[in-house]
C-alpha positions in Angstrom: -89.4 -5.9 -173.5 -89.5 -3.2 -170.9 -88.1 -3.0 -167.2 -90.4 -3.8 -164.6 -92.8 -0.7 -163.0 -93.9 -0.9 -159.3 -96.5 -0.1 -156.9 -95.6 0.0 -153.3 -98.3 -1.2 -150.8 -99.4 1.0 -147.7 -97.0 -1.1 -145.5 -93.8 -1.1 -147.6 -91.1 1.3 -146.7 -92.1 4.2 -148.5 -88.2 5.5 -149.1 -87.9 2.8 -152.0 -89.3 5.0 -153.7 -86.6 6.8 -153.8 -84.1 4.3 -153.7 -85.9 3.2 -157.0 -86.0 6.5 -158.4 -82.2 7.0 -158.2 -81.9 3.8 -159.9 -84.4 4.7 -162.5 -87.6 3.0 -161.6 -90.9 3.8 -162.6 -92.0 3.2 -158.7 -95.3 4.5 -157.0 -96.9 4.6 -153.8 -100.5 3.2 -153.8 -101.4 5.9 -151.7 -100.8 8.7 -154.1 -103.3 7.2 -156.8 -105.9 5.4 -154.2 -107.2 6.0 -150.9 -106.0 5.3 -147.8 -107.2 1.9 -147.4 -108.1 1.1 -150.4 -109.6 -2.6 -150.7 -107.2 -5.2 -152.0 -109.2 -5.9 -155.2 -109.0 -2.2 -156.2 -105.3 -2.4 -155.4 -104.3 -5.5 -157.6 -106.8 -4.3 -160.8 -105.2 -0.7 -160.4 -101.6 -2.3 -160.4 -102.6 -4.5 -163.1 -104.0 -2.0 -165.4 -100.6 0.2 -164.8 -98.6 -2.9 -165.6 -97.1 -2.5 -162.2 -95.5 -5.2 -159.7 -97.4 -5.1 -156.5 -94.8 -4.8 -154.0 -96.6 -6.0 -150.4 -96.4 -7.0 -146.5 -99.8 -8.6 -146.9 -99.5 -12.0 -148.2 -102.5 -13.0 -146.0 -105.1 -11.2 -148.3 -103.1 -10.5 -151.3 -101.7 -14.7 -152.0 -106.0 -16.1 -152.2 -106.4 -12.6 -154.2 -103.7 -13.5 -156.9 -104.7 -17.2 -156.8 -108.4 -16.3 -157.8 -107.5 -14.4 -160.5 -105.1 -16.6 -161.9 -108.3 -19.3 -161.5 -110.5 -16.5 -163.5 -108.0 -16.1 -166.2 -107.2 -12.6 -165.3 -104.2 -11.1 -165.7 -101.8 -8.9 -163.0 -98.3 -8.0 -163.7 -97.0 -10.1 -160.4 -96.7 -10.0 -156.9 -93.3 -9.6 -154.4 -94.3 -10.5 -150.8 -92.1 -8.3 -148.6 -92.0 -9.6 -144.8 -92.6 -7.2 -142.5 -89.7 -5.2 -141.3 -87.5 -6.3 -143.7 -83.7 -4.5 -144.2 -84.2 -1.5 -146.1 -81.0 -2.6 -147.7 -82.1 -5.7 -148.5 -85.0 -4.0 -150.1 -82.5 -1.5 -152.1 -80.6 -4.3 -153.3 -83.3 -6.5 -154.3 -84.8 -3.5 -156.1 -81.3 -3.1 -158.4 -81.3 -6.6 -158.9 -85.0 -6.8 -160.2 -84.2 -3.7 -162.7 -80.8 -5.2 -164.1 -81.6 -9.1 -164.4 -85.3 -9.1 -165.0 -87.7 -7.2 -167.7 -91.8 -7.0 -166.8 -93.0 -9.5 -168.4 -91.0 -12.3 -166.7 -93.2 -11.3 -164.1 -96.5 -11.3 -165.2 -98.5 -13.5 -163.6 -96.6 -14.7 -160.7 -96.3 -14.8 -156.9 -92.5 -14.2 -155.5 -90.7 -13.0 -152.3 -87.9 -10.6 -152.2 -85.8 -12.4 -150.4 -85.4 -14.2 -154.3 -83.7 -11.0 -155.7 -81.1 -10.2 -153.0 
């Protein structure tokens, strides 16, 4: 069992990176290994072949994106809706408590919010 390894979405405070760097997180930002703008499909499938969480703001396209691969049998290492605007300490905390209570595979396949982790 490994710790979880994340991709940040183009909307998600970009300093978690950081944050999750100090706490030893394998963390990226989708815009350092896609384009900017990169469609959503080509998002999930690049954060599912990394084994990576996709940490979002855009449950609107993202929640029908996850459901239809779930209905196609197809694997992604889980998604964490984060509402826009959200406490960047909220975020910080929620990040430490992801990395000390939960592994990766506890997420595979799922659909969460942060607010679950603070």
């Amino acid at each position: 069992m490994r710790p979880p390894y994340f991709l940040l979405d183009e909307h998600v405070w970009g300093g978690l990176v950081d944050v999750g760097r100090e706490l030893g997180a394998d963390i990226l930002l989708v815009q350092t290994k896609l384009i900017a703008g990169a469609d959503d499909e080509e998002v999930l499938a690049f954060a599912a072949s990394q084994e990576r969480i996709l940490l979002t703001s855009n449950a609107q396209d993202f929640a029908p994106l996850v459901t239809a691969w779930f209905l196609a049998e197809r694997d992604q290492w889980g998604l964490i809706i984060v509402p826009g605007q959200t406490d960047r300490s909220l975020l910080s905390r929620a990040l430490k408590n992801i990395l000390q209570h939960y592994t990766a595979e506890s997420f595979k396949n799922t659909y969460r919010f942060i607010q679950e982790f603070v």
